[in-house]
C-alpha positions in Angstrom: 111.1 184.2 -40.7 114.3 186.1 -40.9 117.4 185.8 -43.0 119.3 184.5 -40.1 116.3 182.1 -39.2 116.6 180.2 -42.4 120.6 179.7 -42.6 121.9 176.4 -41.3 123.4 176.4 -37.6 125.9 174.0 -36.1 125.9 172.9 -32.7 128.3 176.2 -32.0 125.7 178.8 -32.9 124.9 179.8 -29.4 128.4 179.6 -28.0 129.8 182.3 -31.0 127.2 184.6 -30.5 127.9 183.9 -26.7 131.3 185.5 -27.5 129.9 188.1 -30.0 131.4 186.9 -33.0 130.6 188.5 -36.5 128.2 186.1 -38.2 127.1 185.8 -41.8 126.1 183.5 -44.4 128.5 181.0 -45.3 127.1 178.8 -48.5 123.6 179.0 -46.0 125.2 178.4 -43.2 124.9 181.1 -40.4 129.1 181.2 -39.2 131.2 183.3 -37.6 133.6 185.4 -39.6 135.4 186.6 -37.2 135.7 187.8 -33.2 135.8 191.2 -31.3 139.9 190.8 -31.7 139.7 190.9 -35.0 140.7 188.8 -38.3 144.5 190.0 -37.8 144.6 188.7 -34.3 143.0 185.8 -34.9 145.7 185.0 -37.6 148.1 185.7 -36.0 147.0 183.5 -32.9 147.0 180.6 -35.1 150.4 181.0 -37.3 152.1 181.9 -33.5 150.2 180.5 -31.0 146.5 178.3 -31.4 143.4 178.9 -32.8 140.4 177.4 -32.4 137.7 176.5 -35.5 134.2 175.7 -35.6 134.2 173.4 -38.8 131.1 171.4 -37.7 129.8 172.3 -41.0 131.5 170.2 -43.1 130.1 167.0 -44.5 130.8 163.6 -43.4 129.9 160.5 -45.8 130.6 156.7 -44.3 131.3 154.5 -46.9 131.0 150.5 -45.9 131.2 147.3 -47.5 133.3 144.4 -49.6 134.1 147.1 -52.7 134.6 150.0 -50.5 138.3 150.4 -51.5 138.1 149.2 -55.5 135.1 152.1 -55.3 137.0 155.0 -54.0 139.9 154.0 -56.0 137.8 154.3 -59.0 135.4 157.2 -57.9 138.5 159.8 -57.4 141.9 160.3 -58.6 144.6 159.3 -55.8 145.6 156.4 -54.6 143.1 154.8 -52.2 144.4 151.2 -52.5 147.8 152.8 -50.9 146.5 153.9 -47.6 146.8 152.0 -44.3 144.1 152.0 -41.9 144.2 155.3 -39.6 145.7 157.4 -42.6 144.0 160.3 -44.6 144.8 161.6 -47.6 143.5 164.3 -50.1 141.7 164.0 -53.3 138.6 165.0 -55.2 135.5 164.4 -57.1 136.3 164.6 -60.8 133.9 164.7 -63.5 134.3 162.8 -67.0 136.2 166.0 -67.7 138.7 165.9 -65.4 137.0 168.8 -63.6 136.1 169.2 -59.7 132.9 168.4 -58.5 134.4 169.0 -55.2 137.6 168.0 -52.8 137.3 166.0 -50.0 139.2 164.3 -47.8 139.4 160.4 -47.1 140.1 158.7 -44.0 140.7 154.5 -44.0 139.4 152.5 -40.8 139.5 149.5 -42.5 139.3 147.3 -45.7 135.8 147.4 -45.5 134.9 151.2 -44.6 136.5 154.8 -45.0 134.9 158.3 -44.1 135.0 161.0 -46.4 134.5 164.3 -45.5 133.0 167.3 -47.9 133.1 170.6 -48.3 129.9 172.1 -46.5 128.5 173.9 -49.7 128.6 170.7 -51.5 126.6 168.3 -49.0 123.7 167.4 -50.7 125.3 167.6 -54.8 128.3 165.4 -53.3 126.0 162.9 -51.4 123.6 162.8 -54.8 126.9 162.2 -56.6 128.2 159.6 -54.7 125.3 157.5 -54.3 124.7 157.4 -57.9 128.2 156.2 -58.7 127.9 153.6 -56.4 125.6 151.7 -58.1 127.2 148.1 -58.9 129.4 148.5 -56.1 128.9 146.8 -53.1 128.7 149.3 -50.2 126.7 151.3 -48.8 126.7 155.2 -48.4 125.3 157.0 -44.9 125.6 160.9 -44.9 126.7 161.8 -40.9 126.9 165.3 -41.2 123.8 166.2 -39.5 124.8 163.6 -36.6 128.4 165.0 -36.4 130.6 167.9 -35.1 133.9 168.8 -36.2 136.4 171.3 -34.7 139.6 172.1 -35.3 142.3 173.1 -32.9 145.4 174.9 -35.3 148.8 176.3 -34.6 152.3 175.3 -32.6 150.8 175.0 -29.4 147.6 172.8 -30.2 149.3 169.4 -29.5 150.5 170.7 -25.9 147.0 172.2 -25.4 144.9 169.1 -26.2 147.6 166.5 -24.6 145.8 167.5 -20.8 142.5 166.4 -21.7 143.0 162.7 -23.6 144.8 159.7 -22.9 145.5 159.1 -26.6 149.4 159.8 -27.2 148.8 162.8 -29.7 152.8 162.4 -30.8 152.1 159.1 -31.9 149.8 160.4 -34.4 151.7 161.4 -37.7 150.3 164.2 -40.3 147.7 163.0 -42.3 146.9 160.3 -39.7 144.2 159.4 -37.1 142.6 157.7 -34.0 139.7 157.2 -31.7 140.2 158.0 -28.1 138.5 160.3 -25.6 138.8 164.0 -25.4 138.0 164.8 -21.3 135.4 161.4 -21.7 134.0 162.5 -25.2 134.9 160.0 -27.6 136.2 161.8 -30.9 138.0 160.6 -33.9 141.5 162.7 -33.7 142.9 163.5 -36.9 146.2 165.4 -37.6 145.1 167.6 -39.9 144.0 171.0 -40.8 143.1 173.5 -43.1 145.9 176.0 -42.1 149.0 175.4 -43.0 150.2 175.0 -39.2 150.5 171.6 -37.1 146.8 171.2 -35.3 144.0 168.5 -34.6 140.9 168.0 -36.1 138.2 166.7 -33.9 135.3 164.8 -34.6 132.6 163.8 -32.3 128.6 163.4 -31.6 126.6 167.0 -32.5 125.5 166.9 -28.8 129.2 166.7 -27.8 130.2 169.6 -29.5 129.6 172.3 -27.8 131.2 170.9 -24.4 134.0 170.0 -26.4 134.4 173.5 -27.8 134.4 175.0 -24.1 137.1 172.5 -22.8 139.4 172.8 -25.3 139.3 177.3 -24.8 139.2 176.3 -21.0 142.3 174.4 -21.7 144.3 177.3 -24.0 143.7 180.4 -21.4 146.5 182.0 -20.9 148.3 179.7 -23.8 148.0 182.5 -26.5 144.2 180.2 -27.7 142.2 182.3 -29.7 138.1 181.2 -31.2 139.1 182.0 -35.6 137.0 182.9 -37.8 136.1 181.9 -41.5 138.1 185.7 -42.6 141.5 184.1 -41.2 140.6 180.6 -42.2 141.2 181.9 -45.6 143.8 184.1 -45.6 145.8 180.9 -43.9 145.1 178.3 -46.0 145.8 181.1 -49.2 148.9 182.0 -47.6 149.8 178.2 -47.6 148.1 178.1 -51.3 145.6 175.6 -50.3 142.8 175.1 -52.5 138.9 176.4 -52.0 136.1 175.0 -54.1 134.7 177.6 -56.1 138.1 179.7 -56.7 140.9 177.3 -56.8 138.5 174.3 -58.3 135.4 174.3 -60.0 133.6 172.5 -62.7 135.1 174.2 -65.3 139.0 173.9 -63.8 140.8 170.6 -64.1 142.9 169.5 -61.6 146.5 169.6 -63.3 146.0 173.3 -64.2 144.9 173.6 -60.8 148.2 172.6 -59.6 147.4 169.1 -58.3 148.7 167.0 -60.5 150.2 165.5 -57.1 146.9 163.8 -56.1 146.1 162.6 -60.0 147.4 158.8 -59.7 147.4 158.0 -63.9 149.3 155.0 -63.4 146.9 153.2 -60.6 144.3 152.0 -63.1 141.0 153.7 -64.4 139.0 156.4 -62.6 136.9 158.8 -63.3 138.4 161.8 -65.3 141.7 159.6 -65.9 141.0 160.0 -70.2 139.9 163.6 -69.8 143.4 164.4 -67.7 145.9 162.2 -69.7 144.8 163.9 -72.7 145.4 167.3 -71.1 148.9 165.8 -70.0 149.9 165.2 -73.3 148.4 168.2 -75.2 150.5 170.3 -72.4 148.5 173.2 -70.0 147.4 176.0 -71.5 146.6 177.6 -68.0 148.5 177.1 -64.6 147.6 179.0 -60.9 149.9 181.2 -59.8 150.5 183.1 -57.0 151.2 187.3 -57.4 151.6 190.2 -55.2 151.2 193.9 -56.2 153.0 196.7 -55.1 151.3 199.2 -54.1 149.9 199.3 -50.5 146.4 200.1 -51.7 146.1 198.0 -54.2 144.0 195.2 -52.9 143.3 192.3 -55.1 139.8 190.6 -54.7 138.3 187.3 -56.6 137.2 187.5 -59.8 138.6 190.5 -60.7 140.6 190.5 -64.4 144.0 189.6 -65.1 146.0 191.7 -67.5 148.9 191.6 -70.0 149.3 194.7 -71.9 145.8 196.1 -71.4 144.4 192.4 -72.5 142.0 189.9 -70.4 144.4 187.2 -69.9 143.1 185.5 -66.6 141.6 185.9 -63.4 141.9 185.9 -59.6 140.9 182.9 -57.6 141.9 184.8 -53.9 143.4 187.8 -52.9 143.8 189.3 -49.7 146.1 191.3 -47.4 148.7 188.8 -46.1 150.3 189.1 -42.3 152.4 186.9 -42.9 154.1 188.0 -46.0 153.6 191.9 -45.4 151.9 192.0 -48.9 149.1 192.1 -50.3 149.0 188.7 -52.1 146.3 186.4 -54.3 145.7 183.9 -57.0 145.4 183.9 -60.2 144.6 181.4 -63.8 147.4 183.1 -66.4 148.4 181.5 -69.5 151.2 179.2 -69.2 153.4 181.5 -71.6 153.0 183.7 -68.6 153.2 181.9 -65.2 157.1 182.4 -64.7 157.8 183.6 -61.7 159.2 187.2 -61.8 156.8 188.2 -65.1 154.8 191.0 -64.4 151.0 191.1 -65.3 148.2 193.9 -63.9 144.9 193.5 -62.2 142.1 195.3 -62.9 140.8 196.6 -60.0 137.8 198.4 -60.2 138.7 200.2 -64.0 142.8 200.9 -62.9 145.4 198.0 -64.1 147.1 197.7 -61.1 150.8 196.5 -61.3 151.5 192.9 -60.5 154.2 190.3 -59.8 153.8 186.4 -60.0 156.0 184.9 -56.7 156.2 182.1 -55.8 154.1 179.6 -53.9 153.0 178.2 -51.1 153.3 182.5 -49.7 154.0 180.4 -46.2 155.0 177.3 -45.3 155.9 176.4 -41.7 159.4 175.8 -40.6 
């Protein structure tokens, strides 16, 4: 069997290769990285036009039942209690520690049942995880992935793309909010939401649905600027926009104050887990925050992992980096001491044996109008 054989393949597999797309292993999933136009194109599409994302291999997780709210309030650190039914919000998986066992997003229906939806990569340890905290809790936990497929239409023009094919009044539904309704008579759960940084949809429907769902929405967007996007400008948007990716941003070993989301840590809602680990970090003050940098010369391109510097010492490391189109820089993310993360101080990166100069900016790189 060959390498390609044994990845994981969503419902799209056929349709990118269909339309030649680079593929390659994604956390063991076969994806597309990007299309014959090109990761720049693609990018561009999206931050000026649409793009269009195959994101069916995320994880979905339905959680039913009395306790369904008192458990998710207590299994991560926002504010579940505080949603409304039809709204989202963003939070994570936190070990004792404070740290990430991953991010997620959660999306109320109702009192008594909420969908959370997980990074791909982390399926099977974030499905293990939250089964076994929901002992004593009474709900129950069904993993959907398998069953469902996602896509995700971004950019200025997505709303007046997608308004032809459904009924559902897509104005109506406010960022970080959702429905059900029928895209051309396949029934999805339409979320305003994205990965981006740019006003989009993200739909959800049946894995058999997919695929006809993919072709009517790039039927819809020709000759509307609609471009398929790749995982290569997935990430350079959502770094632009300083969004966080498990395994740079947020890992087991990074807490999510230092991580710069103190914003979705709720202290004051009652306990969760991680609340002792993080108020304790609160009051000690961080020792480490993520920053954003550019360098200055043109071929000096940051890449993860690679050494932060402060007179010719190891101070940090880079989360991201990449060439950014929108800024005109090349940009990234890095852990520096606190002493340090002022924006304007200078710091080097050691790329590959030369300390390359550096400037922390500030953050989010982009942020739409």
């Amino acid at each position: 069997m060959s390498a390609t054989a044994e990845l994981k393949k969503t419902p799209l597999n056929a349709a990118h290769r269909g339309l030649n797309a680079k593929m390659v292993d994604f956390g063991g999933w076969d994806m597309p990285v990007q299309y014959p136009a090109g990761i720049l194109a693609e990018h561009e599409a999206v931050r000026t036009k649409a793009g269009l994302f195959d994101v069916s291999h995320m994880g979905e997780f339905r959680v039913k039942g009395p306790d369904t709210l008192r458990f998710l309030d207590w299994l991560t650190p926002n504010a579940v209690m505080s949603l409304v039914d039809g709204q989202i919000h963003y939070t994570g998986f936190l070990t004792e520690q404070g740290t990430f066992v991953d991010d997620l997003l959660i999306y109320r229906e109702s009192d008594t049942e909420c969908l959370l939806v997980v990074n791909a990569g982390n399926i099977d340890k974030d499905f293990a995880w939250v089964t076994a905290k929901a002992k004593g809790f009474n709900v129950t936990v069904t993993n959907e992935s398998d069953a469902t497929g996602q896509i995700a239409l971004q950019g200025p023009l997505a709303e007046g793309i997608l308004q032809p094919l459904t009924a559902t009044d897509l104005k109506a539904i406010k960022y970080y909010y959702f429905t059900h309704g029928e895209v051309s008579g396949i029934k999805c759960l339409i979320s305003r939401t994205g990965y981006t940084g740019e006003d989009g949809f993200e739909l959800y429907c049946a894995a058999g649905d997919t695929e006809k769902l993919w072709n009517l929405v790039m039927a819809a967007g020709q000759g509307k600027g609609l471009s398929p996007a790749g995982l290569g400008c997935r990430n350079t948007l959502r770094m632009e926009c300083k969004m966080a990716l498990y395994g740079h941003e947020i890992t087991d070993e990074i807490h999510a104050l230092e991580a710069g989301l103190g914003w979705i840590v709720k202290l004051a809602k009652g306990d969760f887990l991680g609340k002792a680990a993080l108020e304790s970090a609160k009051a000690a003050g961080l020792t480490r925050k993520l920053v954003g940098f550019k360098t200055f010369e043109k071929r000096d391109i940051a890449r993860d992992g690679m050494a932060v510097l402060k007179d010719g010492a190891i101070v940090g490391f880079v989360t991201s980096a990449a060439p950014s189109p929108t800024v005109g820089a090349n940009i990234g993310l890095a852990y520096v001491p606190t002493a340090l993360s002022n924006v304007g101080n200078r710091i080097q990166i050691d790329i590959r044996g030369r300390a390359a100069e550096a400037e922390i900016i500030p953050t989010p790189f982009y942020k739409r109008s």
